[in-house]
ROSE-4610 file (N, C-alpha, C; in Angstrom, 1 decimal, always signed):
// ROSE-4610
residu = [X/X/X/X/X/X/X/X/X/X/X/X/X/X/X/X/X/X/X/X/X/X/X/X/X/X/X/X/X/X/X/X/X/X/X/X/X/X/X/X/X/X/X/X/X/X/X/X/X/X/X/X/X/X/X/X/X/X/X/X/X/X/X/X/X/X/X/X/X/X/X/X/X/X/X/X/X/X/X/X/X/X/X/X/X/X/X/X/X/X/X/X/X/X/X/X/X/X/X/X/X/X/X/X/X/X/X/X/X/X/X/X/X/X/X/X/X/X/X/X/X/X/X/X/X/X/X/X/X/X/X/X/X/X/X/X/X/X/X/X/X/X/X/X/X/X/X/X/X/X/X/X/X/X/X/X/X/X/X/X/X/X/X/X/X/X/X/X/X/X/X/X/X/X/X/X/X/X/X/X/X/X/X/X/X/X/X/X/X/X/X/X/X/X/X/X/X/X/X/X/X/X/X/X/X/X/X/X/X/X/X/X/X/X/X/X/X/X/X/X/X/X/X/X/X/X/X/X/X/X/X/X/X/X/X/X/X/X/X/X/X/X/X/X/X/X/X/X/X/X/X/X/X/X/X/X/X/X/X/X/X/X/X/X/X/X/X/X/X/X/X/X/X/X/X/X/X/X/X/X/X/X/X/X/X/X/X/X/X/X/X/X/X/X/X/X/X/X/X/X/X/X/X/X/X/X/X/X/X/X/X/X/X/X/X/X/X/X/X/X/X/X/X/X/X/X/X/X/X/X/X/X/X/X/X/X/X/X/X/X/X/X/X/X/X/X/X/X/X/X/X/X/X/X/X/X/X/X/X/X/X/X/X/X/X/X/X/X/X/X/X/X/X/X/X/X/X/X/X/X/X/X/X/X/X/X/X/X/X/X/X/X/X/X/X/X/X/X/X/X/X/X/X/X/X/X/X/X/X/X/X/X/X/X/X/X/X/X/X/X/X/X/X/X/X/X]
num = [1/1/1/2/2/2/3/3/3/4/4/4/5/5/5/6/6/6/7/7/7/8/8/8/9/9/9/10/10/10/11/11/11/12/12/12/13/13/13/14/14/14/15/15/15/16/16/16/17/17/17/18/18/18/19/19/19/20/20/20/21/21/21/22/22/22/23/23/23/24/24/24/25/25/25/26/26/26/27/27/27/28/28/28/29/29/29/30/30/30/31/31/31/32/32/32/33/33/33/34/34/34/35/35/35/36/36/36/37/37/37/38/38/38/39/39/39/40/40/40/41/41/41/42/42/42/43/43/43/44/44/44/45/45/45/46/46/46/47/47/47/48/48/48/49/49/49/50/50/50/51/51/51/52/52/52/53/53/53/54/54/54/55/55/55/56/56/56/57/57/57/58/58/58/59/59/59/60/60/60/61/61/61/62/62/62/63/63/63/64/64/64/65/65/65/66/66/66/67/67/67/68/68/68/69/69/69/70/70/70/71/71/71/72/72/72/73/73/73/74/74/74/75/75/75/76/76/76/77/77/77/78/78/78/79/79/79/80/80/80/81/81/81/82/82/82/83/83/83/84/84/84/85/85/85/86/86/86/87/87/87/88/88/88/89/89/89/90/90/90/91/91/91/92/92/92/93/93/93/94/94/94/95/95/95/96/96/96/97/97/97/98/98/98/99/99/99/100/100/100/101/101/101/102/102/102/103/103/103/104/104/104/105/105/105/106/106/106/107/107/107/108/108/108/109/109/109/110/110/110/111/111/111/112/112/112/113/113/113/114/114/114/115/115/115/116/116/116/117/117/117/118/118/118/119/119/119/120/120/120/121/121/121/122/122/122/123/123/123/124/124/124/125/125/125/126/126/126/127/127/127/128/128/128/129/129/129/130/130/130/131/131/131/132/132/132/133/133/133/134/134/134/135/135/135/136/136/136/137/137/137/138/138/138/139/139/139/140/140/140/141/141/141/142/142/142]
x = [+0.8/+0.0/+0.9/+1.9/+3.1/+3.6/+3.7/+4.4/+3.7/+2.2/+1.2/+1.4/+1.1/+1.1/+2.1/+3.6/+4.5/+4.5/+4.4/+4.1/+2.6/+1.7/+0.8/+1.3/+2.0/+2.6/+3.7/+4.8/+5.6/+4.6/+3.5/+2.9/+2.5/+1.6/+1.4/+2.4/+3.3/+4.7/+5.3/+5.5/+5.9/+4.7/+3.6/+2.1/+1.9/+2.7/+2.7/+2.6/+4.3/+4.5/+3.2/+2.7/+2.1/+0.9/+0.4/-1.2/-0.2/+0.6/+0.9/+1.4/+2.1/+1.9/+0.7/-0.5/-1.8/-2.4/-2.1/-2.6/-1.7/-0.8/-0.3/-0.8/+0.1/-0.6/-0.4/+0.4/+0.4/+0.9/+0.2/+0.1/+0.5/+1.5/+2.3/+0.8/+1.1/+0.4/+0.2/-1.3/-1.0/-1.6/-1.5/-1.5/-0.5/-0.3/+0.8/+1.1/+0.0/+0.1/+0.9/+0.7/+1.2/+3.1/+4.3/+5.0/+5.5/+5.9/+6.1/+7.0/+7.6/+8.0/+7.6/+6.0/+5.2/+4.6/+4.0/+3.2/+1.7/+0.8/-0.3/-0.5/-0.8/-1.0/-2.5/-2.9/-4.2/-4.1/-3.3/-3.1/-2.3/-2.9/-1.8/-1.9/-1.3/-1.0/-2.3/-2.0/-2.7/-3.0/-4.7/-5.4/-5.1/-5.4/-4.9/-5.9/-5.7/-7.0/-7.0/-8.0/-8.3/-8.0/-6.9/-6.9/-7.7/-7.8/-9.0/-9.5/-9.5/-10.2/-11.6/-12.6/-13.8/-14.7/-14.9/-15.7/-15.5/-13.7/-13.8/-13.6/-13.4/-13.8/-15.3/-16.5/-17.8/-18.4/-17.1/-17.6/-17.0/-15.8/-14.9/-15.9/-17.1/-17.8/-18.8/-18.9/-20.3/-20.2/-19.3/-18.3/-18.2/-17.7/-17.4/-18.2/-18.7/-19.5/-20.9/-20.8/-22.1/-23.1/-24.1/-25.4/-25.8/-25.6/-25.4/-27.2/-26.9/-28.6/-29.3/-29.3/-29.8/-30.4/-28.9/-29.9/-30.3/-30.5/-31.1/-32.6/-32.8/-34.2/-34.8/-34.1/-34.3/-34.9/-34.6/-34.5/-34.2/-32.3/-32.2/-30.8/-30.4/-29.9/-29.3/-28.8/-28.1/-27.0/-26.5/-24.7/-23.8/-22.9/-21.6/-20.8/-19.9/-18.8/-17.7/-16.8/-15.9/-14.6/-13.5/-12.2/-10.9/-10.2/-8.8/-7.2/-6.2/-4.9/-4.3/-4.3/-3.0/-1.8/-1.2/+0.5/+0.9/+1.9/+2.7/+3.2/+3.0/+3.1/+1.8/+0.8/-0.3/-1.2/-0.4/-1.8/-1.9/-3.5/-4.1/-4.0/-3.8/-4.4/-5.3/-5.2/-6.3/-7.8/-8.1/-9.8/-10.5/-10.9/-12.4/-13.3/-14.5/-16.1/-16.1/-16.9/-17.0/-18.7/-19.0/-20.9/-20.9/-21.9/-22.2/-23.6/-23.9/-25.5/-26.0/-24.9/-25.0/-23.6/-23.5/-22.0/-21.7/-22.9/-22.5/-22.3/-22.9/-22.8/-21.2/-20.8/-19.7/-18.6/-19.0/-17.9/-17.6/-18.8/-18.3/-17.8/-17.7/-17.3/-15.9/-15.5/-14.0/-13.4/-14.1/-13.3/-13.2/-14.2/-13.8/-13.1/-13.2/-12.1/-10.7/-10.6/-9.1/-8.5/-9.5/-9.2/-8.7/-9.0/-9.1/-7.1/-7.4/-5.7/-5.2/-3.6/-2.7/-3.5/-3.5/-4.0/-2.8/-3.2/-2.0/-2.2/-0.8/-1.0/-1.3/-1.4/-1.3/+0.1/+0.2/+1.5/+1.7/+2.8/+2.8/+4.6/+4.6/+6.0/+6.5/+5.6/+6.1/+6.6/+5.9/+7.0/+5.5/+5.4/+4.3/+4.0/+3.0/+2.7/+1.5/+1.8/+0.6/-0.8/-1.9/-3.2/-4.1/-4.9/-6.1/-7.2/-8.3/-9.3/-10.4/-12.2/-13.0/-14.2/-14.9/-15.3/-17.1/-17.7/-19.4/-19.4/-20.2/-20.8/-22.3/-23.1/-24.5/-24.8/-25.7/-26.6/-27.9/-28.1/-30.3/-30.3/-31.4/-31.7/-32.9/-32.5/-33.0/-34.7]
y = [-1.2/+0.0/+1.3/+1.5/+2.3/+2.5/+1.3/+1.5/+2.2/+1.8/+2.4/+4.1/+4.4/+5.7/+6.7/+6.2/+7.0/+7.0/+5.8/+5.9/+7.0/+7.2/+8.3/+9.9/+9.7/+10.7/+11.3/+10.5/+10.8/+11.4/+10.6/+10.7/+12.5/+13.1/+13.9/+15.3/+14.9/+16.0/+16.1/+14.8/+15.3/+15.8/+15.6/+16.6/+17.6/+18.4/+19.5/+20.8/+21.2/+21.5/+21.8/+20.8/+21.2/+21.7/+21.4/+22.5/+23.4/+23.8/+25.6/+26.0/+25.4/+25.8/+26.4/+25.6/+25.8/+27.1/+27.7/+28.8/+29.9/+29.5/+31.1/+31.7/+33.0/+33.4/+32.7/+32.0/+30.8/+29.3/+29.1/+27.3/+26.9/+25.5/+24.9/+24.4/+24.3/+23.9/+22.7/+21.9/+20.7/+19.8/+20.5/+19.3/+19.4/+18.4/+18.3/+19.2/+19.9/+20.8/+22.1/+22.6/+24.0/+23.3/+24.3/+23.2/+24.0/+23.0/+23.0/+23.5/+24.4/+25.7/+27.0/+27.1/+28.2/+28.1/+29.3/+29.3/+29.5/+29.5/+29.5/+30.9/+32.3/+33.4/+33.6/+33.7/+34.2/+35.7/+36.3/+37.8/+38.3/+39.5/+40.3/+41.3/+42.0/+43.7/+44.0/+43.6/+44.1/+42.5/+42.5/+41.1/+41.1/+39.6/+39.3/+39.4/+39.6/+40.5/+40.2/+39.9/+39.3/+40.8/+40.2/+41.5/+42.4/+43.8/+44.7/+44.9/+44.0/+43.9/+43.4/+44.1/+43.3/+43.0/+44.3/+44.9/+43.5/+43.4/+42.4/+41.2/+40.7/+39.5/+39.4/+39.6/+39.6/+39.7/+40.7/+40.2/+38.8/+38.5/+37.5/+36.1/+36.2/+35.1/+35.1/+36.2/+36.1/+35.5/+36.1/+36.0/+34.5/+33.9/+32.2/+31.2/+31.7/+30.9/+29.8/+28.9/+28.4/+27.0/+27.8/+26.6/+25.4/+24.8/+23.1/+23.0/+22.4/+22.4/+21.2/+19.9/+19.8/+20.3/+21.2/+21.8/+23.3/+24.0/+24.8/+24.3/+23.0/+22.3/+21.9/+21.7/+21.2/+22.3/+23.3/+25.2/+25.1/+24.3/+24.2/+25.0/+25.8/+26.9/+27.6/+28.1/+28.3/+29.5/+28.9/+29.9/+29.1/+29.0/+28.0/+28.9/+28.2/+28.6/+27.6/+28.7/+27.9/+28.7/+28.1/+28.3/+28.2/+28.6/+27.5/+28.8/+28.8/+29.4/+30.2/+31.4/+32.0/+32.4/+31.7/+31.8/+33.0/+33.3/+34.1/+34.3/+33.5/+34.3/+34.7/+34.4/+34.7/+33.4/+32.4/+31.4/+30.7/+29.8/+29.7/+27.8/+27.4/+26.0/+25.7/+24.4/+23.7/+24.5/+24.4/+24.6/+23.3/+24.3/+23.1/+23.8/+22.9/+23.6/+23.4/+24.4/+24.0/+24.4/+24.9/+24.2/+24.4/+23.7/+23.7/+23.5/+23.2/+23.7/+22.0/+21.4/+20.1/+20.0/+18.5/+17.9/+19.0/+19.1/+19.4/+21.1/+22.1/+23.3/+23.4/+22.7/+22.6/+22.5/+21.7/+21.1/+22.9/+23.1/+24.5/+25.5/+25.6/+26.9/+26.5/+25.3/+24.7/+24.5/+24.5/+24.5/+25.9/+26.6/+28.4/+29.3/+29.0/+29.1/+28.6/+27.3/+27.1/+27.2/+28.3/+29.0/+30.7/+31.0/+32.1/+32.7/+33.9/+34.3/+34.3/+34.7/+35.1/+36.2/+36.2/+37.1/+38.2/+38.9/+39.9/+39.5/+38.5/+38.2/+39.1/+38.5/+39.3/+40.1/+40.7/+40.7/+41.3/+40.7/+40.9/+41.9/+42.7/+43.4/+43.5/+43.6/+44.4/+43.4/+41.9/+41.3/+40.1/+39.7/+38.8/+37.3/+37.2/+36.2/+35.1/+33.5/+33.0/+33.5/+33.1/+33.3/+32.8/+32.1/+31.8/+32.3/+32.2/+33.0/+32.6/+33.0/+32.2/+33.3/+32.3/+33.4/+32.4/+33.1/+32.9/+33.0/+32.1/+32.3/+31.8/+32.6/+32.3/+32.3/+31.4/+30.5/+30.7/+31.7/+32.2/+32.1/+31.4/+31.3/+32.3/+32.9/+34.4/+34.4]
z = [+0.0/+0.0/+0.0/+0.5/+0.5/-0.9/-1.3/-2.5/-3.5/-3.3/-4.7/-4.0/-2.4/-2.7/-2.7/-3.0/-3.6/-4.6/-5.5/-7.1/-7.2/-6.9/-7.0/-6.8/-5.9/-5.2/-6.5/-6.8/-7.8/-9.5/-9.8/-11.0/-10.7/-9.3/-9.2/-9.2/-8.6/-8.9/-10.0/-10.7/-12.3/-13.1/-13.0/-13.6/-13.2/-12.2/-11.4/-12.1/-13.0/-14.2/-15.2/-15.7/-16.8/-16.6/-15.3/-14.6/-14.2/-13.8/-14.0/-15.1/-16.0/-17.2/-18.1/-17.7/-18.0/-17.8/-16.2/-15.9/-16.4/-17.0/-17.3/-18.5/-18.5/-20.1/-21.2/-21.7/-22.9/-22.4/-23.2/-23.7/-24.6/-24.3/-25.5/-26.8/-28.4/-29.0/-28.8/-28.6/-28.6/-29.9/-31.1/-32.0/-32.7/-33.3/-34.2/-35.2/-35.9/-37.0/-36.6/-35.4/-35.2/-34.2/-34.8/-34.7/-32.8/-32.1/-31.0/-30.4/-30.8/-30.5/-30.4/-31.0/-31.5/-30.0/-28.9/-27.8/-28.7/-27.6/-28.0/-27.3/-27.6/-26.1/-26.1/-24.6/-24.5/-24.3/-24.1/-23.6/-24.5/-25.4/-26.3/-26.4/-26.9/-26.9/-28.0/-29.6/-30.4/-31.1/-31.0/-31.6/-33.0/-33.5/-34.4/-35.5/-36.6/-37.7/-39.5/-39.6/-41.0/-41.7/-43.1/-43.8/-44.6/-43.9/-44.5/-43.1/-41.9/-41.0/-40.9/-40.3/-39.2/-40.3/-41.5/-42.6/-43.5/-44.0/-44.9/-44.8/-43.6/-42.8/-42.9/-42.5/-43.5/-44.8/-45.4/-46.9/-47.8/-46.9/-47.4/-47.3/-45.5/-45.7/-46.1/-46.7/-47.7/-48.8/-49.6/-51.0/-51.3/-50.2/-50.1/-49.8/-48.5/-48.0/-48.5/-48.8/-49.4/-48.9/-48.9/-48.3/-48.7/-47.6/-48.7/-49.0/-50.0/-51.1/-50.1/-49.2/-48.4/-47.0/-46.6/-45.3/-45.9/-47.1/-47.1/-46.9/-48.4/-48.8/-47.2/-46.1/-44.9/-44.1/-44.2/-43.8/-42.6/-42.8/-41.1/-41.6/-40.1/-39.8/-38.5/-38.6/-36.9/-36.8/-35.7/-35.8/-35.5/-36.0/-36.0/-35.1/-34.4/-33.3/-33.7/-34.7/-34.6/-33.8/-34.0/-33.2/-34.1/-34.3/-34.9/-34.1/-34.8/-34.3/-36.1/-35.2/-35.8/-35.6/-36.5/-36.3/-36.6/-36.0/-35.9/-37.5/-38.0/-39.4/-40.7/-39.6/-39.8/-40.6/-40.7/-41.2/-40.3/-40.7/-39.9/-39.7/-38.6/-37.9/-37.4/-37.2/-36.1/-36.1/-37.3/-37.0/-36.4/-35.7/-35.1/-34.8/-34.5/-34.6/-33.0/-32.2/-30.9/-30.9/-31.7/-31.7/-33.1/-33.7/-34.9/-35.6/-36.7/-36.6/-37.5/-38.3/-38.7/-39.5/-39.6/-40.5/-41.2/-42.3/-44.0/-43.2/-42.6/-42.9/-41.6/-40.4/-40.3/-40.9/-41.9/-42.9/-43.9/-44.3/-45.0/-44.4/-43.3/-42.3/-41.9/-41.7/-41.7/-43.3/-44.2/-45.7/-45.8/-45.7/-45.8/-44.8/-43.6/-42.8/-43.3/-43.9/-44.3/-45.8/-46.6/-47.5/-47.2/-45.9/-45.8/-46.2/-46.6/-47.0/-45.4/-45.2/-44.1/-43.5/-42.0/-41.3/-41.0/-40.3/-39.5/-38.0/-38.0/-36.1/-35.1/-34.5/-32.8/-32.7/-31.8/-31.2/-29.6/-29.2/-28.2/-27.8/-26.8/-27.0/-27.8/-29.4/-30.7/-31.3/-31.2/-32.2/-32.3/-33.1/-33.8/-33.0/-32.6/-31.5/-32.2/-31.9/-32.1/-31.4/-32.1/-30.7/-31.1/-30.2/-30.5/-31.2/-32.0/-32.7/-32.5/-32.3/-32.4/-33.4/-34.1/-35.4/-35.2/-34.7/-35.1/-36.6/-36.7/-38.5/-38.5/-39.0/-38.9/-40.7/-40.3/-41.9/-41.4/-41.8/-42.1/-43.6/-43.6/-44.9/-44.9/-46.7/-46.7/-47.0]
């Protein structure tokens, strides 16, 4: 019984590290695509911005975006929440959907998200930083 709870005890101290790592201002990337050297920052000086800005980030998903001919005929609809990373050299990673409204209209908001051009990163003390992004996209059919 000794023995299991220093082995518990040891697993807990080397896991120590990476929950305060967690609480700080950045986090290592954890998938494989963004390479592991890049931080992830939640806190930056100046956010990270589709080029043209807020104006042509809405026309860019208008321009692109398209309704899949089942869930229009369905007249199903919603707001998509998606998420992904921009690097520091401004393209973009790891999209994913963290609510979505069905497969097919997720699926187009992750293909147009990962058509989108290079952003203009974040930065932090003047020098270009990864960061996180999260972009609503809503499908009303007109």
């Amino acid at each position: 019984m000794k023995k299991i709870f220093y082995i518990l005890l040891f697993f807990c101290l080397l896991n120590t590290p990476a929950v305060l790592a967690q609480n700080s201002d950045t986090t290592s990337a954890s998938s494989a695509s963004t390479p592991p050297e890049e931080k992830i920052h939640k806190y930056v000086e100046e956010m990270t911005e589709f080029p043209g800005g807020h104006k042509a980030l809405i026309t860019y998903l208008q321009n692109n975006l398209r309704y899949p001919k089942k869930d229009r005929k369905e007249k199903l609809g919603g707001r998509v929440f998606a998420t992904f990373i921009v690097l520091s050299t401004g393209e973009i990673k790891d999209i994913k959907i963290l609510r979505g409204v069905s497969p097919t209209i997720d699926a187009e908001v992750i293909r147009v998200i990962g058509l989108m051009p290079k952003w203009k990163p974040a930065t932090l003390h003047g020098k270009p930083v990864s960061t996180l992004y999260n972009l609503p996209v809503d499908f009303t059919i007109p």
